[in-house]
C-alpha positions as CSV (number, residue, x, y, z in Angstrom):
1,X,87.3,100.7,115.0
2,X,85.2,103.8,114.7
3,X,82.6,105.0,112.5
4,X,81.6,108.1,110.8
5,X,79.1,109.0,107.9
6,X,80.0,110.1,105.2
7,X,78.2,110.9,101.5
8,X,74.9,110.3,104.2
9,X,76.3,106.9,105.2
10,X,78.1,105.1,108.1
11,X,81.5,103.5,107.2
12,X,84.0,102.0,109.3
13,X,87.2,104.0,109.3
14,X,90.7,103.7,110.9
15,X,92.0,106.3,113.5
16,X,93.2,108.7,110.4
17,X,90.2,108.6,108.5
18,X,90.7,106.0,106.5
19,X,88.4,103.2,105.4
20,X,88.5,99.9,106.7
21,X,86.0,98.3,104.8
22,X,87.4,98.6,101.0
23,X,84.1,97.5,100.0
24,X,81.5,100.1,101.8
25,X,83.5,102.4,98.9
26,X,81.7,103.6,95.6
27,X,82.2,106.8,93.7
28,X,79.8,109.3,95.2
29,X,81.7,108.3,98.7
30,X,84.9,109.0,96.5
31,X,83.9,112.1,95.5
32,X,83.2,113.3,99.1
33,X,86.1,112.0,100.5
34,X,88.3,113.9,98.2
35,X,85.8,117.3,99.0
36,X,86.8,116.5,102.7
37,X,90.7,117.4,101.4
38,X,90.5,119.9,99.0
39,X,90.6,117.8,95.7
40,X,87.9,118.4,93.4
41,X,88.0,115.2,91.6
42,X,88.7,115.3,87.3
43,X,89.2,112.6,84.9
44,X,92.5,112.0,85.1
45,X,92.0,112.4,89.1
46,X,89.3,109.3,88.1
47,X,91.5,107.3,85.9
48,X,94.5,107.2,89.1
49,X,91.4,105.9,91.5
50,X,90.7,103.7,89.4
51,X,93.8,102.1,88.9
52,X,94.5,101.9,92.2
53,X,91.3,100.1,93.1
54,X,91.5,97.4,90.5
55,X,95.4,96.5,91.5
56,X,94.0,96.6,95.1
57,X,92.1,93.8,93.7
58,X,94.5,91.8,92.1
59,X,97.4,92.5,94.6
60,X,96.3,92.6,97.9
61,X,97.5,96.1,99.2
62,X,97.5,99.7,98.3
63,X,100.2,100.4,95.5
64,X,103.0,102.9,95.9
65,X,103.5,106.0,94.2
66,X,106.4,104.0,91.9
67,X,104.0,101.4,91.5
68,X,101.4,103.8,90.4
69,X,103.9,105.3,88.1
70,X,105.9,101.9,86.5
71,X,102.5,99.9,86.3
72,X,99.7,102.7,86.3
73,X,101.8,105.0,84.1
74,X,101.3,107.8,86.0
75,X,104.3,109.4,86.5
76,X,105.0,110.7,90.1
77,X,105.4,114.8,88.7
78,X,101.8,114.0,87.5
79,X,100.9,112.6,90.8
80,X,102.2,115.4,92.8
81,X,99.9,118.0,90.7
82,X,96.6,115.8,90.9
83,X,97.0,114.4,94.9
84,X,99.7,117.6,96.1
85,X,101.9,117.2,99.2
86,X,100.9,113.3,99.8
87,X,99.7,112.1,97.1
88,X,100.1,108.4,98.3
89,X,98.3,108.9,101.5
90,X,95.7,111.0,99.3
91,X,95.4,108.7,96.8
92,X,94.2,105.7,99.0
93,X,92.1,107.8,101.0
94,X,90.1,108.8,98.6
95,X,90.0,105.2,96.8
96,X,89.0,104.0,100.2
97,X,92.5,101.8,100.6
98,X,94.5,101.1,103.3
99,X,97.7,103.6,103.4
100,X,100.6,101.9,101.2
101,X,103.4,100.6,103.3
102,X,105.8,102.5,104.1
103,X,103.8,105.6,104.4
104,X,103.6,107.9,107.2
């Protein structure tokens, strides 16, 4: 697997970009990966990250956007304006998840 450096840091990434080692993430690595695709990051953009990396912990995989809505409680129009186009696939980049299943 390749690695790259981001935030000033070497991580180990997949062929897209994504992380491969959930726990080389913390926030100020967050915050550039979501630079690196146009989202500048909010509260609510926070609260969504964080959700997803505590059921990552508890579940063993990178929820959905349903599961982000019925069990987050974010609901999928809201998810659209915050991650736009792919929110899934932005979602877990940015929380340094493997893509969900299912998504291309």
């Amino acid at each position: 697997m390749p690695n790259t450096t981001i935030a000033g840091r070497d991580v180990a990434v997949d062929d897209e970009g994504f992380l491969t080692d959930p726990s080389q993430w913390d926030e100020t690595l967050a915050a550039e990966l979501a630079t690196n695709i146009g989202i500048e990051m909010t509260d609510d953009h926070w609260a969504v990250i964080k959700f997803l990396r505590d059921d990552y912990a508890t579940q063993g995989e990178t929820a959905t956007t349903r599961r982000v809505d019925k069990v987050g409680g974010f609901p999928v129009k809201q998810q659209f304006v915050l991650f736009p186009k792919k929110p899934a696939k932005k979602m877990s980049y940015i929380a340094g998840l493997p893509k969900p299943h299912g998504c291309v």
